[in-house]
C-alpha positions as CSV (number, residue, x, y, z in Angstrom):
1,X,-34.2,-27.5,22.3
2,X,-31.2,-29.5,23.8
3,X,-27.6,-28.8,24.1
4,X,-25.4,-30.3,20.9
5,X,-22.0,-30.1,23.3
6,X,-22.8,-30.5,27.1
7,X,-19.2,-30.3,27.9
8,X,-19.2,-27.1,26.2
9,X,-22.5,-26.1,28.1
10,X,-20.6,-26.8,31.3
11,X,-17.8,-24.8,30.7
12,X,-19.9,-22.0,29.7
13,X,-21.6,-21.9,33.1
14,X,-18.2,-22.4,35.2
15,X,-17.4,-19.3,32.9
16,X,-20.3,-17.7,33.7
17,X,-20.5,-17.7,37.4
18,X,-17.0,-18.6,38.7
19,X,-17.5,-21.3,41.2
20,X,-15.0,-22.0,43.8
21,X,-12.9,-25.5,42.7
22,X,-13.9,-27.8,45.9
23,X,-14.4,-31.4,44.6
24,X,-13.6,-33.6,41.9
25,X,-15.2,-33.8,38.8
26,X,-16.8,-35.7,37.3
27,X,-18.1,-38.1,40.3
28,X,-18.1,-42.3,39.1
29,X,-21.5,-43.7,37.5
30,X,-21.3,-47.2,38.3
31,X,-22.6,-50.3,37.1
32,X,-24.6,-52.3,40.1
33,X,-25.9,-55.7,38.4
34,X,-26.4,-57.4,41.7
35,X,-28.8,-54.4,42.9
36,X,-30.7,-54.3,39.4
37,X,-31.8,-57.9,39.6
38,X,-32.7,-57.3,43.2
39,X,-34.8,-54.2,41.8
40,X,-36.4,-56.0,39.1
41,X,-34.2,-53.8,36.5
42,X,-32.2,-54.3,33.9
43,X,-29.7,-51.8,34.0
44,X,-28.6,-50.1,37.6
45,X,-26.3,-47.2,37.2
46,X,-24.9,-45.4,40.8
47,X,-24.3,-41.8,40.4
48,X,-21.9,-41.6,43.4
49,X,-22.0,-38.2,44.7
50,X,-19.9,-39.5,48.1
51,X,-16.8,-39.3,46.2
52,X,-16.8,-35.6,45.0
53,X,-14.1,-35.2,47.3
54,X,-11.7,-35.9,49.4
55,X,-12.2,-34.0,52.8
56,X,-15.8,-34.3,53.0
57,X,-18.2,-35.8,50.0
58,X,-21.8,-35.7,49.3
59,X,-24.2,-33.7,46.5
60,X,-23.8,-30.4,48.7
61,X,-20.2,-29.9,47.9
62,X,-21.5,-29.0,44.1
63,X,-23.7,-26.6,45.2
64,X,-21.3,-25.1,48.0
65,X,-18.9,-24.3,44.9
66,X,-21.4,-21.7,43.8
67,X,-22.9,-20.4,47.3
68,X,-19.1,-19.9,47.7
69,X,-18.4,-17.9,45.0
70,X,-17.1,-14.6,45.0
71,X,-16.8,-14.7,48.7
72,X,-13.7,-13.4,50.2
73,X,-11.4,-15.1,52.8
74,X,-12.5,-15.1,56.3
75,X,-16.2,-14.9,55.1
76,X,-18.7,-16.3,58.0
77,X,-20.9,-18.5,56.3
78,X,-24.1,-18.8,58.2
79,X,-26.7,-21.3,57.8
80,X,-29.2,-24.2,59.1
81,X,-30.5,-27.5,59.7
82,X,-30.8,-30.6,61.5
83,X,-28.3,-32.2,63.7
84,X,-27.2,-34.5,61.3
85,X,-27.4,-32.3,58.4
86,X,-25.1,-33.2,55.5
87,X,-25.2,-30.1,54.0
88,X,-24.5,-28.4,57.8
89,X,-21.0,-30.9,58.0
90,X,-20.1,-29.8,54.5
91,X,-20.4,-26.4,54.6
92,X,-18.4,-26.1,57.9
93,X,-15.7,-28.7,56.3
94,X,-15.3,-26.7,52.9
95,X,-15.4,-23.1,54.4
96,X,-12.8,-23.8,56.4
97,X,-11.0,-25.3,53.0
98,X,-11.5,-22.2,52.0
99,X,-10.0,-19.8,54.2
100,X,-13.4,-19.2,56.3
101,X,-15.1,-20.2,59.2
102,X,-19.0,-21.6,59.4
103,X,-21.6,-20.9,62.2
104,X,-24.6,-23.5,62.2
105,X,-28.0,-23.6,63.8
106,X,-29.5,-26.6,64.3
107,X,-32.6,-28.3,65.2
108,X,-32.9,-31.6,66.7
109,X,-33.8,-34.6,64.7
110,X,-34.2,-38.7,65.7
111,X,-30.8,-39.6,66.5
112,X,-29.5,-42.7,64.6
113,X,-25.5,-43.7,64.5
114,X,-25.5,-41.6,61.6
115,X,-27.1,-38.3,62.7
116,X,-25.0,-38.4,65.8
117,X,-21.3,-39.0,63.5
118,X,-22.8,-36.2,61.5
119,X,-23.7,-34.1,64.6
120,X,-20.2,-35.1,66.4
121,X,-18.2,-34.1,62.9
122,X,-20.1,-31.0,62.6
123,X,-19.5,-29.8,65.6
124,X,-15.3,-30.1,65.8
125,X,-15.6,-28.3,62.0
126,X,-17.9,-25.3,62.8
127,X,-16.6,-22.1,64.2
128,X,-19.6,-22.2,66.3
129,X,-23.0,-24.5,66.9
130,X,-26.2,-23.0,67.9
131,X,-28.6,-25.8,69.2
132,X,-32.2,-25.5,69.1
133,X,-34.0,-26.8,72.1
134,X,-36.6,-28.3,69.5
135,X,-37.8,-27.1,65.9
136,X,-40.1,-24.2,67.5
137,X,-37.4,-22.9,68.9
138,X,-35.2,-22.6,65.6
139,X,-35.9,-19.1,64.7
140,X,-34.3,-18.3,68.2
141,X,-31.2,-20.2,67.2
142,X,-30.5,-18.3,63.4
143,X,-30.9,-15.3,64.7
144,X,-28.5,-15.6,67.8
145,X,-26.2,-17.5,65.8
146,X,-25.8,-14.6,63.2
147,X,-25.7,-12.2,65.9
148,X,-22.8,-14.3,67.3
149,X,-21.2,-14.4,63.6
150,X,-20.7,-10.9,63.7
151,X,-17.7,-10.3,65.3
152,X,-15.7,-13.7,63.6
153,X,-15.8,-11.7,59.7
154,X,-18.1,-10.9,57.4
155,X,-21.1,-12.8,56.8
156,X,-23.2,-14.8,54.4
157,X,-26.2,-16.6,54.7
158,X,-26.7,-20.0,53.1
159,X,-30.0,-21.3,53.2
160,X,-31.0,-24.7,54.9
161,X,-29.8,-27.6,52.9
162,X,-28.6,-24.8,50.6
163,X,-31.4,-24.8,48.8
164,X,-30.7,-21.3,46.3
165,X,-30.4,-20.8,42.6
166,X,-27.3,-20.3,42.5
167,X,-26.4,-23.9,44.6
168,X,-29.1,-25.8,41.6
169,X,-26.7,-24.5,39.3
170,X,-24.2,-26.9,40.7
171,X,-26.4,-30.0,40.2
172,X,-27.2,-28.8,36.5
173,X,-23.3,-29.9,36.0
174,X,-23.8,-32.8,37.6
175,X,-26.5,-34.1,35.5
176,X,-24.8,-32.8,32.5
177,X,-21.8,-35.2,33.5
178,X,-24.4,-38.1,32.9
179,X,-23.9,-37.8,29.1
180,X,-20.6,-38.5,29.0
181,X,-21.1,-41.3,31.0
182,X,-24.0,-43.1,29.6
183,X,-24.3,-44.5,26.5
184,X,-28.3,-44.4,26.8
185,X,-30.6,-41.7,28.3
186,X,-31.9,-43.5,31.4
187,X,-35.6,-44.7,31.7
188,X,-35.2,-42.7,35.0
189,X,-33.2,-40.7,37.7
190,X,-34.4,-41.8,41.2
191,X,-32.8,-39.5,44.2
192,X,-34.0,-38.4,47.8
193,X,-35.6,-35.2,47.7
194,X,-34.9,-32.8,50.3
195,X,-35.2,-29.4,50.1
196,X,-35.0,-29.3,46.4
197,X,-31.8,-28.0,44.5
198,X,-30.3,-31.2,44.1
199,X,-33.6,-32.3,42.0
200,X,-34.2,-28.9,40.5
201,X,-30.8,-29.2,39.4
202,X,-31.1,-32.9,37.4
203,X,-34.4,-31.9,36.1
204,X,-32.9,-28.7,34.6
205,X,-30.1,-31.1,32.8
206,X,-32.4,-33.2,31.7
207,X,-34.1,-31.1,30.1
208,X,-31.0,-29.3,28.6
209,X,-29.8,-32.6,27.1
210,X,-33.6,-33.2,25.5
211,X,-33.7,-36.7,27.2
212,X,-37.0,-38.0,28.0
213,X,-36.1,-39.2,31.6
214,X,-38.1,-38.8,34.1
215,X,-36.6,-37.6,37.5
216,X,-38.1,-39.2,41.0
217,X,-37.8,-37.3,43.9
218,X,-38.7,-39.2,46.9
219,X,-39.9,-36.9,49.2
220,X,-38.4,-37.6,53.1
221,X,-39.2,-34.0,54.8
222,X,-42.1,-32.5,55.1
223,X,-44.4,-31.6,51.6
224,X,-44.4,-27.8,53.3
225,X,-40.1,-27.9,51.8
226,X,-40.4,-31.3,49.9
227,X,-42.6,-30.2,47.2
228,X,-43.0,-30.3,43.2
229,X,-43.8,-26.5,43.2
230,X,-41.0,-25.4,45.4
231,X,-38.5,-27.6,43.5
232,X,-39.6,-26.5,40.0
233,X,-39.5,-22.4,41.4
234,X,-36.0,-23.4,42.5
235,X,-35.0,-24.6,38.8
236,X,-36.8,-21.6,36.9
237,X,-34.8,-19.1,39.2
238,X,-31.6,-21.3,38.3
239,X,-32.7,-20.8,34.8
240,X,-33.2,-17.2,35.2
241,X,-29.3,-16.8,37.0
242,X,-27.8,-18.6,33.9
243,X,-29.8,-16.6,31.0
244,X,-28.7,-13.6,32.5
245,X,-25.2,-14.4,32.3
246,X,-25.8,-15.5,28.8
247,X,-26.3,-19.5,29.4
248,X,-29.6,-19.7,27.9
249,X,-31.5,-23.0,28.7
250,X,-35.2,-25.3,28.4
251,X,-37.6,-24.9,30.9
252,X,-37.7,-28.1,33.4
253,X,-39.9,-31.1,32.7
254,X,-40.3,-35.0,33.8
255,X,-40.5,-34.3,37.7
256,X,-42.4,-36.9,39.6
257,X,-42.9,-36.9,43.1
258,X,-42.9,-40.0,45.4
259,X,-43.7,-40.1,49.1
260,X,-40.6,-42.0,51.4
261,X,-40.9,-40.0,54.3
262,X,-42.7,-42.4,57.4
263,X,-42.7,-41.3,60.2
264,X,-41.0,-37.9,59.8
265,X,-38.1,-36.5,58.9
266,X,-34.7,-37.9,60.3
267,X,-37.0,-41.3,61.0
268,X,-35.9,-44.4,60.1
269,X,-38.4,-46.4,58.3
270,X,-38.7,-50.7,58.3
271,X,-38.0,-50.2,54.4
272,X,-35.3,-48.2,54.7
273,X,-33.4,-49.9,57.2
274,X,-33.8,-53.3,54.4
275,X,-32.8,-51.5,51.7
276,X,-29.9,-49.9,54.0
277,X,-28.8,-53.4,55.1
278,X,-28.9,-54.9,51.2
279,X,-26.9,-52.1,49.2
280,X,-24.2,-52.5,52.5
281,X,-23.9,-56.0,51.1
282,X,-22.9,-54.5,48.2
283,X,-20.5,-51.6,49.5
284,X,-23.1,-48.6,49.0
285,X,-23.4,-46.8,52.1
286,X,-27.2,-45.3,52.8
287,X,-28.3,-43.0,55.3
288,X,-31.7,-43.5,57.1
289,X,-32.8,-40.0,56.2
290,X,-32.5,-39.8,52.4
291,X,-30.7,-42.7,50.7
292,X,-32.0,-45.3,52.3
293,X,-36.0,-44.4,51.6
294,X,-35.1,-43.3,48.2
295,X,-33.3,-47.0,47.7
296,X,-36.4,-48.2,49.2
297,X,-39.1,-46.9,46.5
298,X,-36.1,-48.2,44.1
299,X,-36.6,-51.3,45.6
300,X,-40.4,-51.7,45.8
301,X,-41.7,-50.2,42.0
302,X,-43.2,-52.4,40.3
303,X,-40.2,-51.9,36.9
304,X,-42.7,-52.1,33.6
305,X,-41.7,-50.3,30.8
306,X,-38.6,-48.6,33.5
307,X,-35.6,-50.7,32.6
308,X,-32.6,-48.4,32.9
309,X,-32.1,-46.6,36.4
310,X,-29.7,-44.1,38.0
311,X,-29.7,-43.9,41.2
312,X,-28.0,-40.5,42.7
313,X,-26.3,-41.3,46.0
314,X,-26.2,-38.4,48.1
315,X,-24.7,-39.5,51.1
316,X,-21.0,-39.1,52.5
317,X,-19.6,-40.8,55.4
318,X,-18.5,-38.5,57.6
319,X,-14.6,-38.5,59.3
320,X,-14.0,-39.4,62.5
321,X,-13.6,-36.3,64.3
322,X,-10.2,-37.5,65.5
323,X,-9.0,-37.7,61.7
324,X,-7.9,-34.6,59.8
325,X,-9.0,-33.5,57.1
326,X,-6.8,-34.0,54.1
């Protein structure tokens, strides 16, 4: 079964589960020629994610739409991760769009230029940052920082990298937007996986649209929360939210693991830093943590029969902490 009308399909499920308006949609597919050739590809499509809006981009403002929904102003929105956590920076950044405030725990992680603009950013936006002494300690840090939400309003918990149902429903739009962008299904969809709902989200379109792509996720944390089972679980309950407001769609398919990680998560890896370097060449900012090991698996397939490519690019570059947001 696939979708005859994905626009339609997309409006139904806005319908459906009234997601706060945040970014701006649809975000650009664009043609990279130079990076195909350096791939071994002949077609490079960028899925740029970075530009889904103004005051803070990335993949997680989709699913922060959702997590927000429903919420009422002056909700505390609780949650985790690592010092230089995307998803950390945008949730702090959107909730206080919205009229709330944000209280993060945080573990530590390799510091790179990167993490530490991430950390730096996070840390003017929050309401309040609770810092983990190291990993093992991190259980410490979620429960004092919802204790210490408690008096600022009422709260919500987001989990880490906001990896719930209802946030995968957010990336189902975004690889619906694909159609209308494409004039081809893609051979592939290559993109860093994390903690999941931005994969389980793409595999769930895919299979909605009845393309045979296969989606990539190349793993860069830990197989424990980078996983094929825990990212397919993630897209059956995202089914399951949809059916039961009457957005019935296909089981997920076409989800192939790859390993990126190194060293560990937050690590910089020798490939990642060369693939880093050549796609800044080419104006594509990558993070060491997920865009630039996904690039580099990109970068080192051998291409066969995998011609046609989109890359997702997760990765915003934070604000100075000096400039407003907008």
């Amino acid at each position: 079964m696939s979708v005859s009308d994905p626009v339609q399909l997309m409006q139904k499920i806005r319908a459906a589960l009234q997601p706060w308006r945040l970014g701006r949609w649809p975000t650009p597919l664009e043609s990279a020629p130079v990076l195909a050739g350096a791939a071994g590809l002949a077609e490079l499509a960028l899925k740029r994610e970075d530009r889904s809006s103004t005051r803070y981009g990335g993949n997680k403002v989709r699913a922060l739409e959702f997590l927000f929904s429903d919420a009422a102003r002056g909700t505390v929105f609780v949650t985790v991760g690592a010092t230089g956590s995307t998803h950390c920076l945008a949730t702090a950044v959107h909730a206080a769009a919205a009229g709330c405030r944000a209280v993060i725990a945080q573990f530590p992680q390799p510091e790179t230029p990167v993490s530490r603009a991430v950390a730096a950013a996070c840390a003017a936006q929050a309401a309040l940052v609770v810092r983990a002494r190291a990993p093992a300690t991190l259980p410490v840090a979620i429960v004092e920082a919802w204790h210490r939400a408690g008096p600022l309003g009422p709260r919500r918990w987001i989990p880490g990298g906001g990896a719930h149902p209802r946030a995968v429903v957010g990336h189902v739009i975004a690889g619906l937007e694909l159609s209308e962008q494409v004039a081809a299904p893609p051979d592939e969809i290559v993109l860093p996986l994390g903690t999941g709902g931005t994969a389980a989200g793409v595999v769930l379109a895919v299979a909605a649209l009845g393309w045979p792509t296969r989606v990539v996720g190349v793993r860069v944390a830990p197989a424990l929360v980078a996983n094929r089972w825990r990212t397919l679980w993630l897209a059956h309950r995202a089914r399951q939210l949809v059916a039961r407001r009457g957005v019935p769609l296909p089981a997920p398919r076409s989800l192939v693991i790859a390993d990126g990680l190194g060293r560990g998560y937050g690590w910089p890896t020798v490939d990642g830093d060369a693939a880093a370097r050549l796609a800044d060449r080419h104006g594509l900012v990558l993070d060491p943590t997920y865009g630039a090991k996904a690039f580099a698996f990109l970068l080192q397939r051998a291409a066969g029969h995998v011609q046609r490519v989109v890359f997702w690019h997760t990765f915003a570059v934070p604000r100075s902490t000096a400039e407003p947001a907008a």
